[in-house]
Structures are given as C-alpha cells and as structure tokens.
ZAKE-489465 format. One record per residue (C-alpha): residue number from 0; x, y, z. Coordinates in nm, 4 decimals, padded with zeros to 6 digits. Example, Ala and Ser with C-alpha at 12.3 -4.5 7.8 and 13.67 -1.06 7.14 Angstrom:
<atoms>
    n         x         y         z
    0   01.2300  -00.4500   00.7800
    1   01.3670  -00.1060   00.7140
</atoms>
This chain:
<atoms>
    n         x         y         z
    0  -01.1481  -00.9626   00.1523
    1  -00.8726  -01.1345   00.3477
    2  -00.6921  -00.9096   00.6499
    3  -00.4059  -01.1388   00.6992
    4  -00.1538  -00.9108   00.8104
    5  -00.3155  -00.5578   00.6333
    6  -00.3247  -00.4141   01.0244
    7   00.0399  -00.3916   01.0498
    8   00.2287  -00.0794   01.1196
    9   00.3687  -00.0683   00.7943
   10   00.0290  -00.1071   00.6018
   11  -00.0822   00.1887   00.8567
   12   00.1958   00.4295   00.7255
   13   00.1195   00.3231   00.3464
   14  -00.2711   00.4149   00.4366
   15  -00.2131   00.7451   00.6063
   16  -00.0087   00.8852   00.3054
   17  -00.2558   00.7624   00.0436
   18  -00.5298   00.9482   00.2499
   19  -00.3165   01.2470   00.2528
   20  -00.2700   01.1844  -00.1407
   21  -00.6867   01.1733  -00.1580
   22  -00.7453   01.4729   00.0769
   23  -00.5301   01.7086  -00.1398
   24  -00.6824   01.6361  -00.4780
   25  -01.0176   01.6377  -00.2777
   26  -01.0818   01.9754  -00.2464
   27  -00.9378   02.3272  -00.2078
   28  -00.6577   02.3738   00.1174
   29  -00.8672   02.5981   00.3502
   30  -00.7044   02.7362   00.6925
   31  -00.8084   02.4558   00.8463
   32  -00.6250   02.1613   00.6129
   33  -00.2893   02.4100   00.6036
   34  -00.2538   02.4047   01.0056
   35  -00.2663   02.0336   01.0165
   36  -00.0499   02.0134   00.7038
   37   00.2361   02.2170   00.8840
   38   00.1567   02.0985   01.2640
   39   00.4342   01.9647   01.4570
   40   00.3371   01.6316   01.3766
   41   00.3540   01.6915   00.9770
   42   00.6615   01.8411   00.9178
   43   00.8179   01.5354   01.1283
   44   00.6026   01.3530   00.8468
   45   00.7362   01.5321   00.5861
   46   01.0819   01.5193   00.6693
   47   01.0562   01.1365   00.7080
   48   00.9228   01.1381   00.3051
   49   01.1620   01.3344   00.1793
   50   01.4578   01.1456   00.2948
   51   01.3349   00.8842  -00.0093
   52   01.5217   01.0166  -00.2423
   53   01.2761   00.9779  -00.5319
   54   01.0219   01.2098  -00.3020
   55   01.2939   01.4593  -00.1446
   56   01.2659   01.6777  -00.4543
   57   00.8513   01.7477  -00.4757
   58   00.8466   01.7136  -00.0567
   59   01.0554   02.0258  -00.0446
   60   00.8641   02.1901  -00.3092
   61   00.5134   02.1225  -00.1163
   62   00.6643   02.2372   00.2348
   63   00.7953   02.5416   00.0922
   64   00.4998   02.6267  -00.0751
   65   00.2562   02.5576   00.2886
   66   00.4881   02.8167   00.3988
   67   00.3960   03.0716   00.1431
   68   00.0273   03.0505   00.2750
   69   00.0183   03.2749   00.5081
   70  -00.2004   03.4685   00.4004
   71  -00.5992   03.4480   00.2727
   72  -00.4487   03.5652  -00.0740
   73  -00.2579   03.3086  -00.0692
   74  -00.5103   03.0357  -00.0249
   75  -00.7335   03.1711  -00.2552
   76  -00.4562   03.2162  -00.5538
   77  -00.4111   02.8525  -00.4739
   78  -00.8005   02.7581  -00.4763
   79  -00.7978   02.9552  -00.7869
   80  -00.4818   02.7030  -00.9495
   81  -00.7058   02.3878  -00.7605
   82  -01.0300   02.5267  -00.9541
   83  -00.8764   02.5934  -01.3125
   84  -00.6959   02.2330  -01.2670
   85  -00.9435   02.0226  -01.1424
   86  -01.2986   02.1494  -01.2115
   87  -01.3124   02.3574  -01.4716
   88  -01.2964   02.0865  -01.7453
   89  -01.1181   02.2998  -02.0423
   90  -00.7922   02.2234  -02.2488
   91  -00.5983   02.3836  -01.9688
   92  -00.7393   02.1874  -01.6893
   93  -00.6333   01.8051  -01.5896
   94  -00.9589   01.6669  -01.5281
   95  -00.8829   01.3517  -01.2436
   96  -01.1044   01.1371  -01.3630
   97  -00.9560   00.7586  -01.4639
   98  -01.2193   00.7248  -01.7572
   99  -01.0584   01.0375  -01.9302
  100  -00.7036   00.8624  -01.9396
  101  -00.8375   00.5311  -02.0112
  102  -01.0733   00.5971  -02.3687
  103  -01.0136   00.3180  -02.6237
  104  -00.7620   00.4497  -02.8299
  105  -00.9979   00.3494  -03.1326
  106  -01.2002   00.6522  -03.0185
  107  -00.9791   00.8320  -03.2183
  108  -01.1038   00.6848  -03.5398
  109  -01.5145   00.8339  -03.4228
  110  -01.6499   01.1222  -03.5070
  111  -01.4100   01.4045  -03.3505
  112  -01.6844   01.5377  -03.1240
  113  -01.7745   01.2190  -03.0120
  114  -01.4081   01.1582  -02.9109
  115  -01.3992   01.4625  -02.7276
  116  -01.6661   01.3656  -02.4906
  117  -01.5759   01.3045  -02.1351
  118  -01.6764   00.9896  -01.9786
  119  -01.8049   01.0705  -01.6543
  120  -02.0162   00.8768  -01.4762
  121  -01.9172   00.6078  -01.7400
  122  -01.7619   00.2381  -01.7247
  123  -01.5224   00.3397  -01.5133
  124  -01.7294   00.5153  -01.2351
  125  -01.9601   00.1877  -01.2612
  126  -01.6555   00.0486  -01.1286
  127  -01.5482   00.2421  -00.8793
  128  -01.8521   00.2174  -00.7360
  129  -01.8841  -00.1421  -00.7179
  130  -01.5816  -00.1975  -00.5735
  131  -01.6896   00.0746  -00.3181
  132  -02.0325  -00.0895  -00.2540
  133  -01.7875  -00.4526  -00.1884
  134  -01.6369  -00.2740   00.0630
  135  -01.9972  -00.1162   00.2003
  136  -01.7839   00.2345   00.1209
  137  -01.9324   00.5028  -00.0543
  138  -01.8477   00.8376  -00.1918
  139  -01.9179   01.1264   00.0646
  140  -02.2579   01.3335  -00.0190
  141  -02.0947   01.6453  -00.0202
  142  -01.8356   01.5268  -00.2284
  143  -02.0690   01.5595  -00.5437
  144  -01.7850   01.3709  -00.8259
  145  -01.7708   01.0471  -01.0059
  146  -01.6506   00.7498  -00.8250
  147  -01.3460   00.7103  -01.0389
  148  -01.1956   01.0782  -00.9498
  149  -00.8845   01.0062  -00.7998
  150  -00.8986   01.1364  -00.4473
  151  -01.1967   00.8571  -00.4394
  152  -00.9128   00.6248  -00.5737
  153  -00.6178   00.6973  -00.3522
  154  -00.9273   00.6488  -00.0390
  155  -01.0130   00.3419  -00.1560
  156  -00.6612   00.2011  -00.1559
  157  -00.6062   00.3581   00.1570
  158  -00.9128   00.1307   00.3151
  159  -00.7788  -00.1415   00.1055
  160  -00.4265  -00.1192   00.2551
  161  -00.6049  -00.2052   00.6045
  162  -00.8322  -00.4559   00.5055
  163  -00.6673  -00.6686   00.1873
  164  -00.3613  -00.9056   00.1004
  165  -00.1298  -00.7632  -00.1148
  166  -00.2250  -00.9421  -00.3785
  167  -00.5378  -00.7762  -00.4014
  168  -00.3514  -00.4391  -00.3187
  169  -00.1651  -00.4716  -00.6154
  170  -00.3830  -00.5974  -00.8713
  171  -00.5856  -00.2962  -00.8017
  172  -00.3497  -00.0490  -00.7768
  173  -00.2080  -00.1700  -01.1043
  174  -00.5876  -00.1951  -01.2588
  175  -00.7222   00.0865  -01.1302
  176  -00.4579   00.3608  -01.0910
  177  -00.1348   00.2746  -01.1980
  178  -00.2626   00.2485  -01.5725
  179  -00.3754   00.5951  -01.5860
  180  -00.1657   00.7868  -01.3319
  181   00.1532   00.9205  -01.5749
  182  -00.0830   01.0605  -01.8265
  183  -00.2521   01.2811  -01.5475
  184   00.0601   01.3807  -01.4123
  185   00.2171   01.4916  -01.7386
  186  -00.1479   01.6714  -01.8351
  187  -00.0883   01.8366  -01.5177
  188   00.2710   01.9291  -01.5782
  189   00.1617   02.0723  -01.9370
  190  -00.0843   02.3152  -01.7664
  191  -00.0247   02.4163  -01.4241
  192   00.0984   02.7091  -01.4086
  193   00.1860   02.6701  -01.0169
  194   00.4008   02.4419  -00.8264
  195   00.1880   02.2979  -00.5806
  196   00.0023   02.0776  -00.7863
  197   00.2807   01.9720  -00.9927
  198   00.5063   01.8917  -00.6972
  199   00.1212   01.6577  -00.5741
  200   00.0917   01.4833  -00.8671
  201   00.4661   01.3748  -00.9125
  202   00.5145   01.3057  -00.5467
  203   00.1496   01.0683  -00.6390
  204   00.3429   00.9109  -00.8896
  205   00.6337   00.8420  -00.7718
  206   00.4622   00.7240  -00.4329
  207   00.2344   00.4993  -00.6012
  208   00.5218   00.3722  -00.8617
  209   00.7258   00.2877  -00.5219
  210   00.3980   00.1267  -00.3159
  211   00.3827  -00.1064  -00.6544
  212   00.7357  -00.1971  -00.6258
  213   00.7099  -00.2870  -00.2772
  214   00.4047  -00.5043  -00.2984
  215   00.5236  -00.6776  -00.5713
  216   00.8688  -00.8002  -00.3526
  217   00.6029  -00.8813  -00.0739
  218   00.3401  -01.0570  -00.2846
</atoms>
C-alpha cells in the first residue's frame, strides 16, 4: 500500500469518524462508551458534524438520545434495540453483514429455503479477511463475527484512510461498502423501532456517500 499523503490531518479526521462509525455497530453502549461519547471533547465533535447539513438532522437525533441515558434502564432498553437489530438474526432484525445485501439476485430463482440462507462466513468474509491479513489486521478475539460485519468494515477503512492513496480508498469503499450500505440502512429503517440506530445508520450513509464524493474530486 502506498502512504503518500494518507497521514494528513484531514485523512486523520475521516479515520476517527469511521472508527466511531465501527465502535457503535460493534457492540452494545455501556457506561463506559456513553461518557466518552458526551465528554467535553465529543460534543465539540458533534457539533462540528452537524453543521454539514446532510448530518445536522441524525447528529441531533444521536446527541439527544446520549442524553436520555442516564440511567441503567436506559442502557439496557437500548442494548435490548442493539440485540433485536443486530444479533438476533429474525425478519425484524438488520443483520450487518455485507454477504446478506450482496446474494446473486438469481438466488431468487433456488429453492426458497436455500435462498433464505444467510451467508456468513461466506465469499464475502473470505474477503474481508484477506484484505485484513494484507494489512497484517485481524478481527479482535473477543469480537466473535464474520469479517464482513460492518463495524469490521468501517475499521478497516479507517486503517486504510492512514495508510492508502485515495485511489485505493475509493475503490474499496465503493467495492466493499458502498454497494451494500442503502439496503442495510432502509432494513434498518423498516424495523427499528428506536431512534438511535436509525439516526447511526443514516448518519453511516450519508457519511460514507459524502467520504465517496470527496475522494472522487481528490483522486
């Protein structure tokens, strides 16, 4: 991988919100994650976000809904919405998983119950994991989920933003995330029934729709 340039302020700023992307749809916000999320130090961060316009409206929404935690109900009502989301793996969930939004549409013509199979730990997990193994990256043991779940994603770009051109930034953001992203936003729009997650997954999209724009004027 080249550097060129990738250790720039701006490429710093790019990396720091895609690991904030990645540690949200990690895992569960515990006491710990919510004081750093509402430090000093964040809300200065989230105030600089939302004055994008295209953020402002899901920013708000997040911030407003760190301040509702403030209480261990609270946290666990939203561990609960994180759970049935994320790892249950029903019709009401939104399973992050790129291999899940990316099935050959000629699945459809298979056996039903063979279409309905998830792909985990498929092609696209293969993938993910070489391209981790390129970068001598891997995913965390106590992080027990295929490489293409897309906290591992958002990390790897993250690393990526540090360490590759922009060409290569974009080509895999547009391979590897981009292609999948709006259909996991809209599952999670169907079946949330919060408005954490919701406000996440647009603010993802609309993040990673405006990191695509940007590389492509630089590239």
């Amino acid at each position: 991988m080249s550097t060129g340039s990738a250790a720039n302020p701006v490429n710093q700023a790019r990396s720091t919100i895609y690991q904030l992307l990645s540690s949200l749809f990690a895992k569960e916000i515990d006491h710990k994650t919510l004081h750093e999320l509402t430090s000093t130090q964040a809300q200065a961060f989230w105030s600089q976000l939302a004055a994008e316009p295209s953020f402002k409206a899901d920013v708000e929404v997040l911030v407003a809904e760190f301040a509702k935690l403030n209480s261990d109900k609270a946290l666990l009502e939203l561990a609960a919405d994180y759970c049935g989301l994320f790892l249950v793996g029903t019709k009401h969930s939104a399973s992050p998983y790129a291999s899940l939004y990316l099935v050959d549409n000629s699945a459809t013509e298979k056996p039903t119950n063979k279409a309905d199979e998830p792909l985990l730990f498929g092609e696209q997990h293969q993938q993910m994991t070489q391209f981790l193994k390129q970068s001598q990256l891997q995913v965390q043991s106590e992080f027990p989920e295929p490489a293409d779940h897309l906290a591992v994603i958002l990390a790897y770009v993250a690393h990526i933003n540090m360490h590759s051109s922009n060409q290569e930034q974009l080509e895999f953001i547009r391979d590897n995330l981009a292609n999948w992203l709006a259909t996991f936003v809209a599952k999670v729009a169907k079946v949330d029934t919060g408005n954490f997650y919701i406000a996440l997954a647009q603010l993802t999209l609309a993040w990673v729709n405006s990191d695509l724009e940007w590389l492509e004027s630089e590239s």
